[in-house]
PDB file as gemmi writes it, atoms N, CA and C in Angstrom:
CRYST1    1.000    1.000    1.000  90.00  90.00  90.00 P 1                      
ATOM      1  N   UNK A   1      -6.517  -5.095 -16.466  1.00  0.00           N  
ATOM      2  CA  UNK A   1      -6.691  -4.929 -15.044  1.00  0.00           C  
ATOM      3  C   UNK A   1      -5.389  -4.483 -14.382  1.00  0.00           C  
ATOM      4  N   UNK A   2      -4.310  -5.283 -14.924  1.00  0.00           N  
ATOM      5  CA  UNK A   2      -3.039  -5.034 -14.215  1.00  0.00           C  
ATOM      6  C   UNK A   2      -1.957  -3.761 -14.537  1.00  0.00           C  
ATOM      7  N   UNK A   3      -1.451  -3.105 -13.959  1.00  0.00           N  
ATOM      8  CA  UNK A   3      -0.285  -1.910 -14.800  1.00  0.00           C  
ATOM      9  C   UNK A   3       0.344  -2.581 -15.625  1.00  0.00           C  
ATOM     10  N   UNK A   4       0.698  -1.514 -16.631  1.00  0.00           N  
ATOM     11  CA  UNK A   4       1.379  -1.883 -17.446  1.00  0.00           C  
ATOM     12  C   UNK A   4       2.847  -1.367 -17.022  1.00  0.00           C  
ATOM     13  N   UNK A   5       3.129  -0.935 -16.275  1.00  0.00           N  
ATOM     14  CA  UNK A   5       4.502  -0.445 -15.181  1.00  0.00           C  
ATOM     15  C   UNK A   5       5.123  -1.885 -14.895  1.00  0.00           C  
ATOM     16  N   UNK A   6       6.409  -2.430 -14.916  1.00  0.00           N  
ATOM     17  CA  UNK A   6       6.813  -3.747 -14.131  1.00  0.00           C  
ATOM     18  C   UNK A   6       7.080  -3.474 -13.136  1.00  0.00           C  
ATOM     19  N   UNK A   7       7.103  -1.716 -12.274  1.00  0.00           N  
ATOM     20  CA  UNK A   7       7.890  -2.138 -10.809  1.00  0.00           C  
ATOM     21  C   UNK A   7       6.672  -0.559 -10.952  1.00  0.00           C  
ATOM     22  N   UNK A   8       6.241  -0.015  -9.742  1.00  0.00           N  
ATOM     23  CA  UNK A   8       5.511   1.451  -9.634  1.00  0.00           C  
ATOM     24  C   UNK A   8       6.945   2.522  -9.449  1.00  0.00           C  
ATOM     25  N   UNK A   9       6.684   3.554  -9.521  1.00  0.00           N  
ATOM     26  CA  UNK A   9       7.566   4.050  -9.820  1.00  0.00           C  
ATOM     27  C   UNK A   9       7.882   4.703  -8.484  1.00  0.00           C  
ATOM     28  N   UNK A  10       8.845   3.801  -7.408  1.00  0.00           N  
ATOM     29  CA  UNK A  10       8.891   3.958  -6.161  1.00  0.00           C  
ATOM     30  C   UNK A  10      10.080   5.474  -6.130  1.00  0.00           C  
ATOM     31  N   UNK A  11      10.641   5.488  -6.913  1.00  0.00           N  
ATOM     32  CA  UNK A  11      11.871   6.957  -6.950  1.00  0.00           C  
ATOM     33  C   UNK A  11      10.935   8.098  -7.096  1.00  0.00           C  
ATOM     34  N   UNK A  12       9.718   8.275  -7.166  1.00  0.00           N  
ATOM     35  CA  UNK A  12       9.495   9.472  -7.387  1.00  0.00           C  
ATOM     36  C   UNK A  12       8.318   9.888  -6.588  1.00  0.00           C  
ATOM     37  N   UNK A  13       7.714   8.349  -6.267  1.00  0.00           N  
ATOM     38  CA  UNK A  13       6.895   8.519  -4.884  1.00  0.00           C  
ATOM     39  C   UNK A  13       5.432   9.319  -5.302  1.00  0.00           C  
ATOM     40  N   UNK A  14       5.345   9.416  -6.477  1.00  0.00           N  
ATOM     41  CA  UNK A  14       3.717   9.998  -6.669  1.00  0.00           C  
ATOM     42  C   UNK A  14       2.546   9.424  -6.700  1.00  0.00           C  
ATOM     43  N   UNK A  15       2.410   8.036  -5.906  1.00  0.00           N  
ATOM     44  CA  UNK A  15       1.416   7.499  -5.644  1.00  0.00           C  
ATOM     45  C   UNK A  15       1.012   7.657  -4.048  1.00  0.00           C  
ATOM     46  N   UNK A  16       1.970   8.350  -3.656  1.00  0.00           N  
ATOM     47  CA  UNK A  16       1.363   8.478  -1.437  1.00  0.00           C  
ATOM     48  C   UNK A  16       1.734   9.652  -1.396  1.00  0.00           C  
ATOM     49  N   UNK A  17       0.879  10.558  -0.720  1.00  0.00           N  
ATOM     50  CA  UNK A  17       0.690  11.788   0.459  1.00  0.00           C  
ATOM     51  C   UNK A  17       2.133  12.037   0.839  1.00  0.00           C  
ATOM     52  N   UNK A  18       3.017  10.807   1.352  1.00  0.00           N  
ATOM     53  CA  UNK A  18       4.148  11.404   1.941  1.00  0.00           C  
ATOM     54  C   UNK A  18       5.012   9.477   2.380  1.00  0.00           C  
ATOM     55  N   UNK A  19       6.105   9.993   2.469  1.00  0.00           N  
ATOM     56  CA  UNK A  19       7.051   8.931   2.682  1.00  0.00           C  
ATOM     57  C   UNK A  19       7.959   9.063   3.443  1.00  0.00           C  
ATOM     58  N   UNK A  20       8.602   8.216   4.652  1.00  0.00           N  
ATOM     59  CA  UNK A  20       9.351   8.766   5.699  1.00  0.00           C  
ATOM     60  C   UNK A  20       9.639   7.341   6.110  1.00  0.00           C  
ATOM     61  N   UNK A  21      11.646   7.335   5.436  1.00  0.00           N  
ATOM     62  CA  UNK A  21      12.092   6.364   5.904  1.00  0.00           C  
ATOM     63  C   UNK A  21      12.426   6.416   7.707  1.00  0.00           C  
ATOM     64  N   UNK A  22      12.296   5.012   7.897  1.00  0.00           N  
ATOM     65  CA  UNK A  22      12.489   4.291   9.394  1.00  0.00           C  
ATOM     66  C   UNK A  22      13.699   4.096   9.533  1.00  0.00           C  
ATOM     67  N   UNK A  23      13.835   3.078   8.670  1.00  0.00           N  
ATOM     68  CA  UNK A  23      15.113   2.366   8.863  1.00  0.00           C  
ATOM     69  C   UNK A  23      15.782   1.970   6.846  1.00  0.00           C  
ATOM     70  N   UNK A  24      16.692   1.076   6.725  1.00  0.00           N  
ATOM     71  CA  UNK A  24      16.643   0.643   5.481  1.00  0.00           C  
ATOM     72  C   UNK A  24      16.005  -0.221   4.970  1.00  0.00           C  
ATOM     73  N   UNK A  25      15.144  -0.873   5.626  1.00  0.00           N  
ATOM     74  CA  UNK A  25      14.013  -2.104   5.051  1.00  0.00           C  
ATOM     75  C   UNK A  25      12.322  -1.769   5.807  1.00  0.00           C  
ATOM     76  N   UNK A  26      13.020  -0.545   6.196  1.00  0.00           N  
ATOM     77  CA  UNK A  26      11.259   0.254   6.717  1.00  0.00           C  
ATOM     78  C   UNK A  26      10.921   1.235   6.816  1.00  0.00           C  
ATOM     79  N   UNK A  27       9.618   1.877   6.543  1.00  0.00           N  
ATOM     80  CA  UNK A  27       8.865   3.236   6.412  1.00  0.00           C  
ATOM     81  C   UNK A  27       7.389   3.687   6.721  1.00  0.00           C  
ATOM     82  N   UNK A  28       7.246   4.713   6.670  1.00  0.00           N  
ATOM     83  CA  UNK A  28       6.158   4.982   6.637  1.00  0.00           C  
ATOM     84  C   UNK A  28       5.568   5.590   5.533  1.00  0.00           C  
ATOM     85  N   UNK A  29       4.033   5.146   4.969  1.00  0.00           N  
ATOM     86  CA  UNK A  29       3.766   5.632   3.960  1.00  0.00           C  
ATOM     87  C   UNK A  29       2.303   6.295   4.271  1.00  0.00           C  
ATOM     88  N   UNK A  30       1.762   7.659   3.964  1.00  0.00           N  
ATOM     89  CA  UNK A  30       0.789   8.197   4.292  1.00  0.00           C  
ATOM     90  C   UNK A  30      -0.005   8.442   3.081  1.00  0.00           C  
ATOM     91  N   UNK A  31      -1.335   7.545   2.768  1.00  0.00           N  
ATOM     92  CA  UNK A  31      -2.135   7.877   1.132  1.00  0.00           C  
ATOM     93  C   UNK A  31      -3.114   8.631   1.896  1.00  0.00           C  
ATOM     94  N   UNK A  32      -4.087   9.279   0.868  1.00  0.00           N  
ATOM     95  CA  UNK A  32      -4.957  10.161   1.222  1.00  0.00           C  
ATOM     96  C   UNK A  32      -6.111   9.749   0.134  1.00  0.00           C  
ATOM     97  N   UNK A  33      -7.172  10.158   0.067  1.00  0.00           N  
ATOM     98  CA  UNK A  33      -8.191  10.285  -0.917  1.00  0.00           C  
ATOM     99  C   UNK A  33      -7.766  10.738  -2.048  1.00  0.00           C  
ATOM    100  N   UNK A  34      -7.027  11.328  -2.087  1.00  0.00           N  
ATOM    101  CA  UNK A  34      -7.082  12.239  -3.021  1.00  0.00           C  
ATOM    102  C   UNK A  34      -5.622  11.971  -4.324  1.00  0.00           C  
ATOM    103  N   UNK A  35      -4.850  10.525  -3.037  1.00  0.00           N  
ATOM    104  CA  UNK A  35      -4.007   9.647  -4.043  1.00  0.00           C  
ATOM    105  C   UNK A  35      -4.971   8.847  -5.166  1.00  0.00           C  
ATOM    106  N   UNK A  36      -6.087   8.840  -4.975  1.00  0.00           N  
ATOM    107  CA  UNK A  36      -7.054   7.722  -5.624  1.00  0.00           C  
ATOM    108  C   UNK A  36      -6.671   6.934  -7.185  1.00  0.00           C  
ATOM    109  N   UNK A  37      -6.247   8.155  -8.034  1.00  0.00           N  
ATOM    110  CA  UNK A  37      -5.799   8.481  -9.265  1.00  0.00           C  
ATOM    111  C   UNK A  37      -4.214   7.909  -9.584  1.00  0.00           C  
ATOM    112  N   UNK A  38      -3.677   7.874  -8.545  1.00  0.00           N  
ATOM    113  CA  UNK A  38      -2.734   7.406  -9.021  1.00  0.00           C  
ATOM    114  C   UNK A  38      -2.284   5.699  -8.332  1.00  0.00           C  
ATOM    115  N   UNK A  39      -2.780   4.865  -7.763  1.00  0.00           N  
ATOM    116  CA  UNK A  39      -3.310   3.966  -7.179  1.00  0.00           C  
ATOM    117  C   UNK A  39      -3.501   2.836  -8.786  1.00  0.00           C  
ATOM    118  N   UNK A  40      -2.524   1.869  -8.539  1.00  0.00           N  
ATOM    119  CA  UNK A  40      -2.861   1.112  -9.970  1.00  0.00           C  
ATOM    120  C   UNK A  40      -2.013  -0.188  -8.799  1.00  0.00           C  
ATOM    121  N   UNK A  41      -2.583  -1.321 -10.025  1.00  0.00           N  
ATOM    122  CA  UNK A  41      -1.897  -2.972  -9.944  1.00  0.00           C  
ATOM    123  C   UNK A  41      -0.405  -1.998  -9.831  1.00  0.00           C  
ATOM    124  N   UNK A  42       0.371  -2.841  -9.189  1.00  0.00           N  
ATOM    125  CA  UNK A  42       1.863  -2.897  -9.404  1.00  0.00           C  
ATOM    126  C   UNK A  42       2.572  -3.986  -8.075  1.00  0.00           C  
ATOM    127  N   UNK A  43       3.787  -4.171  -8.457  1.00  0.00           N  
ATOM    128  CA  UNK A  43       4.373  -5.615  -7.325  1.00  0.00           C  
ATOM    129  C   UNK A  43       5.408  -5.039  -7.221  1.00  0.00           C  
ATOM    130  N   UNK A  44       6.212  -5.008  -6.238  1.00  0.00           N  
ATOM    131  CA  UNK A  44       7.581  -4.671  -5.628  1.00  0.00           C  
ATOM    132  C   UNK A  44       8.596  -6.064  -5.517  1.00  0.00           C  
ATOM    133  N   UNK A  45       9.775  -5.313  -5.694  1.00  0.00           N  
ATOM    134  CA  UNK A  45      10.824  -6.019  -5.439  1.00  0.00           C  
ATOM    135  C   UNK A  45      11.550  -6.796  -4.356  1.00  0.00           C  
ATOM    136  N   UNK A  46      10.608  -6.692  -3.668  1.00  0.00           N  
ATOM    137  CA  UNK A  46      10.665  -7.441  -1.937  1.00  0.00           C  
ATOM    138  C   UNK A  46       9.654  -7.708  -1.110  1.00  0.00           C  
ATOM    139  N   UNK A  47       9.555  -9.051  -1.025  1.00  0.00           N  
ATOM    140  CA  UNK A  47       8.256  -8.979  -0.084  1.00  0.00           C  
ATOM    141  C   UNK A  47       7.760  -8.148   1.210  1.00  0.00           C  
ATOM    142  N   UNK A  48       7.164  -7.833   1.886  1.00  0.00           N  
ATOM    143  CA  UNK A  48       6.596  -6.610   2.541  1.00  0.00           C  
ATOM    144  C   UNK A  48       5.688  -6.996   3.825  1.00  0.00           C  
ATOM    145  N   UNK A  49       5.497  -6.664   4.759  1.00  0.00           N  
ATOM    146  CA  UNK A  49       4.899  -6.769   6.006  1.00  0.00           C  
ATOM    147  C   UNK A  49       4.337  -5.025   6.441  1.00  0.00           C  
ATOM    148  N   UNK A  50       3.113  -5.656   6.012  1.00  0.00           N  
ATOM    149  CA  UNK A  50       2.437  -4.075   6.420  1.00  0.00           C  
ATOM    150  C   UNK A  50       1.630  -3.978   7.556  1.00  0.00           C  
ATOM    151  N   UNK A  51       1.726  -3.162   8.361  1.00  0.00           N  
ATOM    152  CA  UNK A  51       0.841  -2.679   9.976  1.00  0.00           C  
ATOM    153  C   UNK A  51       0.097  -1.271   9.475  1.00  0.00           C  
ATOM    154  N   UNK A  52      -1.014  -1.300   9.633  1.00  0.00           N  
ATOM    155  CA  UNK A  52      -1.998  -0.748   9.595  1.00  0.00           C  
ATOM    156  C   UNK A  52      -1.917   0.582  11.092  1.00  0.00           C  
ATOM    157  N   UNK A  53      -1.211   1.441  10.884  1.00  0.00           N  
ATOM    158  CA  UNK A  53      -0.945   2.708  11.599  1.00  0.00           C  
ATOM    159  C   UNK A  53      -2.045   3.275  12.110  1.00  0.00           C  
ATOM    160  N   UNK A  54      -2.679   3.431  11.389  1.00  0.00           N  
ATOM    161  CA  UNK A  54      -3.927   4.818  11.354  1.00  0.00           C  
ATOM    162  C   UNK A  54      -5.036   4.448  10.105  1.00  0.00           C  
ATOM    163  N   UNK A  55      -5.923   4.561  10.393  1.00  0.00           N  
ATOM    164  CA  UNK A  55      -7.483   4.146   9.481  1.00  0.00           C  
ATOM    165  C   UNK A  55      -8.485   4.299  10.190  1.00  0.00           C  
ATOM    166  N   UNK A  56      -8.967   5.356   9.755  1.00  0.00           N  
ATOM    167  CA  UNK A  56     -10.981   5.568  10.244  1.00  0.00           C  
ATOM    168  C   UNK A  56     -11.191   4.578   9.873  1.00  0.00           C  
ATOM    169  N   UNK A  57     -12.719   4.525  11.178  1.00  0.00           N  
ATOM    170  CA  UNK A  57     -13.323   3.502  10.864  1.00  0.00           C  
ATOM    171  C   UNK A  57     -14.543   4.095   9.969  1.00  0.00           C  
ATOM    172  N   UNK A  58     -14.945   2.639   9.144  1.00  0.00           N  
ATOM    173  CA  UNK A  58     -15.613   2.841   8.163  1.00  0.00           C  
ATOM    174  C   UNK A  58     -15.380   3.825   6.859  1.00  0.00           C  
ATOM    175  N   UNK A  59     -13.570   4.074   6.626  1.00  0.00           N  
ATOM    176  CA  UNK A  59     -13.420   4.709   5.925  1.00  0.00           C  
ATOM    177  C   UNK A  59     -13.273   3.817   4.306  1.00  0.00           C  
ATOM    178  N   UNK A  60     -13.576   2.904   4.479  1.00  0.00           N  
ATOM    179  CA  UNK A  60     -14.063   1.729   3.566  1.00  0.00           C  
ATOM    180  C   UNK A  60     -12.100   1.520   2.537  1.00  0.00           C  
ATOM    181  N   UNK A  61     -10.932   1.487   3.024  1.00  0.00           N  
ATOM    182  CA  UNK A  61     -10.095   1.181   2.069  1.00  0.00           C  
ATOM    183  C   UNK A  61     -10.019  -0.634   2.251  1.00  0.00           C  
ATOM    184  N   UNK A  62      -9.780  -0.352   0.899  1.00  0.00           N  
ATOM    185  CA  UNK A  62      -9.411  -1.987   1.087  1.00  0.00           C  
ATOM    186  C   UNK A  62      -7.956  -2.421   0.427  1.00  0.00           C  
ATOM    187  N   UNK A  63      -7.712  -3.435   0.819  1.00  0.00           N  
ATOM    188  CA  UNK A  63      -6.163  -4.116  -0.073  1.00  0.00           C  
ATOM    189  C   UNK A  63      -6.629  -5.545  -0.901  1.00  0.00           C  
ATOM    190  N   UNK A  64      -6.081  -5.219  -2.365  1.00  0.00           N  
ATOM    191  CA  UNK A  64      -6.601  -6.460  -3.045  1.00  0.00           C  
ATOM    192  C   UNK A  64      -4.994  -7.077  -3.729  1.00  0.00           C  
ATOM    193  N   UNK A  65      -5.085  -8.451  -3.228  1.00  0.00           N  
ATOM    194  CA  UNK A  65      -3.754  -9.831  -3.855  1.00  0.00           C  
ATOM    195  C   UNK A  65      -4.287  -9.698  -5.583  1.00  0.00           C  
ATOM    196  N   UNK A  66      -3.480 -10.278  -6.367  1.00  0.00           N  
ATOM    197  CA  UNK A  66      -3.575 -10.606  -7.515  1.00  0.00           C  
ATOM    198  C   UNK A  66      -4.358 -11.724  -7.277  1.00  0.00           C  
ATOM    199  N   UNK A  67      -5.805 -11.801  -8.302  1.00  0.00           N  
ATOM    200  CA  UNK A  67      -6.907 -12.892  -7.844  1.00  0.00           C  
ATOM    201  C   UNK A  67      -7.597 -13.297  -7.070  1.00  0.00           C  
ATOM    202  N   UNK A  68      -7.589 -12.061  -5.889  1.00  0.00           N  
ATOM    203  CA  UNK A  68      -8.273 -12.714  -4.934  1.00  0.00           C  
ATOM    204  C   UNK A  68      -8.893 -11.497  -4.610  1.00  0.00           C  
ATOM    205  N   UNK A  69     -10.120 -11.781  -3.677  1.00  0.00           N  
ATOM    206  CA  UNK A  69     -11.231 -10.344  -3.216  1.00  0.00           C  
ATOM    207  C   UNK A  69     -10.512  -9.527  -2.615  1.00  0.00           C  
ATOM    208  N   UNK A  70     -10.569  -8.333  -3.130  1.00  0.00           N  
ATOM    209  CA  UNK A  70     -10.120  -7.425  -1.886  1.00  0.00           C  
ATOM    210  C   UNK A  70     -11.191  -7.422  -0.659  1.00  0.00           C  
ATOM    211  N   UNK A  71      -9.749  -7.016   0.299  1.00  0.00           N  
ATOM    212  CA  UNK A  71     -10.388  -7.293   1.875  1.00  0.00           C  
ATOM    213  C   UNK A  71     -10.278  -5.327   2.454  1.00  0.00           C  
ATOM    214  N   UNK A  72     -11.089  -5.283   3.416  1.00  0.00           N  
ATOM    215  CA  UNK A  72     -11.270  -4.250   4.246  1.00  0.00           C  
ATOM    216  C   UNK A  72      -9.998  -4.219   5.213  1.00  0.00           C  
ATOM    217  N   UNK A  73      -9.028  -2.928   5.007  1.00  0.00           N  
ATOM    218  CA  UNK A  73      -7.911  -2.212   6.116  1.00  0.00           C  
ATOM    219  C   UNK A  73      -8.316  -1.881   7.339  1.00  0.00           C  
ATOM    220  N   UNK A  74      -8.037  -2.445   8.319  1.00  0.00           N  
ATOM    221  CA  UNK A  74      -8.369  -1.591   9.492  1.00  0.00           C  
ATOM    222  C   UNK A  74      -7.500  -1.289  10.645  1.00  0.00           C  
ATOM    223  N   UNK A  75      -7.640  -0.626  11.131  1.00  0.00           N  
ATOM    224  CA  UNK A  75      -6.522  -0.039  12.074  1.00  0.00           C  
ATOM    225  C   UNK A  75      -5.702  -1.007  13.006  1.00  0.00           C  
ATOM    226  N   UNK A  76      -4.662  -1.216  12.972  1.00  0.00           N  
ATOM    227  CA  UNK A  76      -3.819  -2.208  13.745  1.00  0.00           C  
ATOM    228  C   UNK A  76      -3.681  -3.804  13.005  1.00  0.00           C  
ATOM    229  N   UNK A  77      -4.526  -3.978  11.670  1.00  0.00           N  
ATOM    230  CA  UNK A  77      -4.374  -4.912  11.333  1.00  0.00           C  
ATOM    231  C   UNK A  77      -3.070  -4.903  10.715  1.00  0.00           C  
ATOM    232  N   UNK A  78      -2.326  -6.304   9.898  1.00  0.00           N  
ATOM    233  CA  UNK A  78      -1.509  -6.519   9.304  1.00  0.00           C  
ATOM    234  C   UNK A  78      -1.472  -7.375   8.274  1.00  0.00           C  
ATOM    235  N   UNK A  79      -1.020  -7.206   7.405  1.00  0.00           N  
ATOM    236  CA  UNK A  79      -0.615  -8.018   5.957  1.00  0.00           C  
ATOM    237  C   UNK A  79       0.441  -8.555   5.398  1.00  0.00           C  
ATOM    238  N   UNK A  80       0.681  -9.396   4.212  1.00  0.00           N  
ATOM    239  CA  UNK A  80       1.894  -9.422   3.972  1.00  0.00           C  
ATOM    240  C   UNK A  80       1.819  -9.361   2.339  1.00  0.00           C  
ATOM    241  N   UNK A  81       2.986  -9.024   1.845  1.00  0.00           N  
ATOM    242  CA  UNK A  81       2.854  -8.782   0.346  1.00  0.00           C  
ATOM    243  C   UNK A  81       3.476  -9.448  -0.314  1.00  0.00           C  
ATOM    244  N   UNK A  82       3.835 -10.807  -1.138  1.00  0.00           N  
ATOM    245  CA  UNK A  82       5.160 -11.407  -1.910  1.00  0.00           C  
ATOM    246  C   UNK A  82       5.797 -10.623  -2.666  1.00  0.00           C  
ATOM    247  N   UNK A  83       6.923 -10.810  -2.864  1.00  0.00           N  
ATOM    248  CA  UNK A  83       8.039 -10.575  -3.961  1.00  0.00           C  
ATOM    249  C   UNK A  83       7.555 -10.736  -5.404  1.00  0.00           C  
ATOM    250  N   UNK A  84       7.194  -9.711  -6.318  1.00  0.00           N  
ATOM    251  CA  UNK A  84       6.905  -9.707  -7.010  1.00  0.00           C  
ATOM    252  C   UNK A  84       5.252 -10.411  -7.463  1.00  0.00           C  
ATOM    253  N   UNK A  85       4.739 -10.263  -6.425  1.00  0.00           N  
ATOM    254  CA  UNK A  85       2.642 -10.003  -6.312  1.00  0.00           C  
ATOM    255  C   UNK A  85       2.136  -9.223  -6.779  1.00  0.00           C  
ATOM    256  N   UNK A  86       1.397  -9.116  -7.843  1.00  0.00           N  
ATOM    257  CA  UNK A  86       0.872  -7.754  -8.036  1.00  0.00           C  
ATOM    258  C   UNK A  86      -0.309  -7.726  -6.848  1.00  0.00           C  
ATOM    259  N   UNK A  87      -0.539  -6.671  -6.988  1.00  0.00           N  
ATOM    260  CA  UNK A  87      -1.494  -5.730  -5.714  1.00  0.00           C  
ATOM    261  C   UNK A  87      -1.960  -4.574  -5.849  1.00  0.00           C  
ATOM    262  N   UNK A  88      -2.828  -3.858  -5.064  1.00  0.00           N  
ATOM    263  CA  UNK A  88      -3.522  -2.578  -5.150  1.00  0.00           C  
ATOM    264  C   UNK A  88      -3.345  -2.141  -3.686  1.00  0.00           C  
ATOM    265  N   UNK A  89      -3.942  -0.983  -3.769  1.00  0.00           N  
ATOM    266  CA  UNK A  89      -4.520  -0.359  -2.387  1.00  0.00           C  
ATOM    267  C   UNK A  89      -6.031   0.572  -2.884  1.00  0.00           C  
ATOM    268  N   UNK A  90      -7.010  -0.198  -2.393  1.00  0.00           N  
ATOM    269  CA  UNK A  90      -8.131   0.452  -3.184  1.00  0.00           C  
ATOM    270  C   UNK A  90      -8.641   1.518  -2.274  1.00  0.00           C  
ATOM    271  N   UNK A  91      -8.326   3.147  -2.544  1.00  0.00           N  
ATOM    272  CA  UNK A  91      -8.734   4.180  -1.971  1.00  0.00           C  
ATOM    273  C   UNK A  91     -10.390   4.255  -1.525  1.00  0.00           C  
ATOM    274  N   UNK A  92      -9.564   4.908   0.020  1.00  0.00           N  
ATOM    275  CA  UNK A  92     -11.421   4.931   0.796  1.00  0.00           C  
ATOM    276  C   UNK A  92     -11.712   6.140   1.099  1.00  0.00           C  
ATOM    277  N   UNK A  93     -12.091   6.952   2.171  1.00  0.00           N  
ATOM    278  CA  UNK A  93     -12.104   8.249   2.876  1.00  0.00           C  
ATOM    279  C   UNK A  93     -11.047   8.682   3.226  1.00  0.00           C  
ATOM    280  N   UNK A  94     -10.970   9.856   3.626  1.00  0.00           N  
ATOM    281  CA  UNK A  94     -10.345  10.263   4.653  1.00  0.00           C  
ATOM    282  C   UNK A  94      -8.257   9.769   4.154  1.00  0.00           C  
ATOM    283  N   UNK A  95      -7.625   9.862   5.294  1.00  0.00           N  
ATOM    284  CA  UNK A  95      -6.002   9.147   5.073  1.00  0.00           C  
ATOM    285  C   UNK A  95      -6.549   7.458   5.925  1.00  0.00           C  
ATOM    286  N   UNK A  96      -5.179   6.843   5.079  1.00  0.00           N  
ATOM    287  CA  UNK A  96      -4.339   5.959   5.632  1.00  0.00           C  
ATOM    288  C   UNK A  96      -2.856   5.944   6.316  1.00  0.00           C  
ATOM    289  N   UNK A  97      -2.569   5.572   7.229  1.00  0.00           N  
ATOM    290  CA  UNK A  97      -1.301   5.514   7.692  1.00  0.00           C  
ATOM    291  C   UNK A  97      -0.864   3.843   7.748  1.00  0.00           C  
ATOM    292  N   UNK A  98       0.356   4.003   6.915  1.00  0.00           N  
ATOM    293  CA  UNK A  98       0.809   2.228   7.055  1.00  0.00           C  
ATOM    294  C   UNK A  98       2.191   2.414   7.245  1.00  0.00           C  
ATOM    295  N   UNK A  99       2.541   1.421   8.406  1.00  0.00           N  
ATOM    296  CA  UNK A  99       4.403   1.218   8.111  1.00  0.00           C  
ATOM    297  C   UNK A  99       4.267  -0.179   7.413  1.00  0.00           C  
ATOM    298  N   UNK A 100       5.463  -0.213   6.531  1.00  0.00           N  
ATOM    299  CA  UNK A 100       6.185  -1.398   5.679  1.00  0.00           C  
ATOM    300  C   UNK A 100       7.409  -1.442   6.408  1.00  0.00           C  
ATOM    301  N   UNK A 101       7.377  -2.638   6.192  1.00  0.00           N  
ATOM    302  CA  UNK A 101       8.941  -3.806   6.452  1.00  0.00           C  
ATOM    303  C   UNK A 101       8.830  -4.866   5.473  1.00  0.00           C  
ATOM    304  N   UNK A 102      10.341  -4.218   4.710  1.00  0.00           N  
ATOM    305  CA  UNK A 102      10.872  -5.038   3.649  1.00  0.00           C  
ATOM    306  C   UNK A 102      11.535  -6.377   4.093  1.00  0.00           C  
ATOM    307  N   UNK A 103      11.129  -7.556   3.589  1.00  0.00           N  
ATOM    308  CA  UNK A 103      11.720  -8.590   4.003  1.00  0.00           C  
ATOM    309  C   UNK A 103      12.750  -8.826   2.783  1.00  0.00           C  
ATOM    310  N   UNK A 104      13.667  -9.306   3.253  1.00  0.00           N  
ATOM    311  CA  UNK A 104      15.251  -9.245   2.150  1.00  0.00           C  
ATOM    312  C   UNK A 104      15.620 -11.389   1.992  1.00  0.00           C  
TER     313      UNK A 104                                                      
END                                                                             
């Protein structure tokens, strides 16, 4: 179920549409449909606070914790990710727009 990757391979960025640092502990990350394929388990090196930018409705993405149901994204909602959690982003329609903030 889980990658076999220990960290995703954040230097090269081929799992999102596009990436556009904020600040040094924040960004924006833009997936599309068409990331679907490259979308696997993987956990980061810092826990994470995600805001939900931009999401059609009923474009059905969801975010799934290690062990637990994935839940439905929706626009303006927010999440949080632990330090070393594995996780997904399970591709829906259309784009997503999310900013992250790295908590240190």
């Amino acid at each position: 179920m889980k990658s076999n990757y220990h960290y995703l391979k954040a230097e090269n960025l081929e799992f999102c549409r596009s990436h556009t640092n904020i600040a040094d502990d924040a960004f924006v990350r833009v997936f599309s449909q068409k990331d679907a394929n490259t979308m696997d388990w993987h956990r980061d090196k810092k826990e994470r606070h995600v805001t939900v930018l931009y999401c059609e409705k009923e474009s059905n993405w969801k975010f799934q914790h290690d062990d637990k149901l994935p839940f439905l994204i929706e626009q303006n909602s927010t999440f949080s990710i632990k330090k070393e959690e594995y996780h997904r982003i399970i591709c829906g329609t259309g784009v997503i727009v999310l900013y992250i903030k790295e908590i240190v």
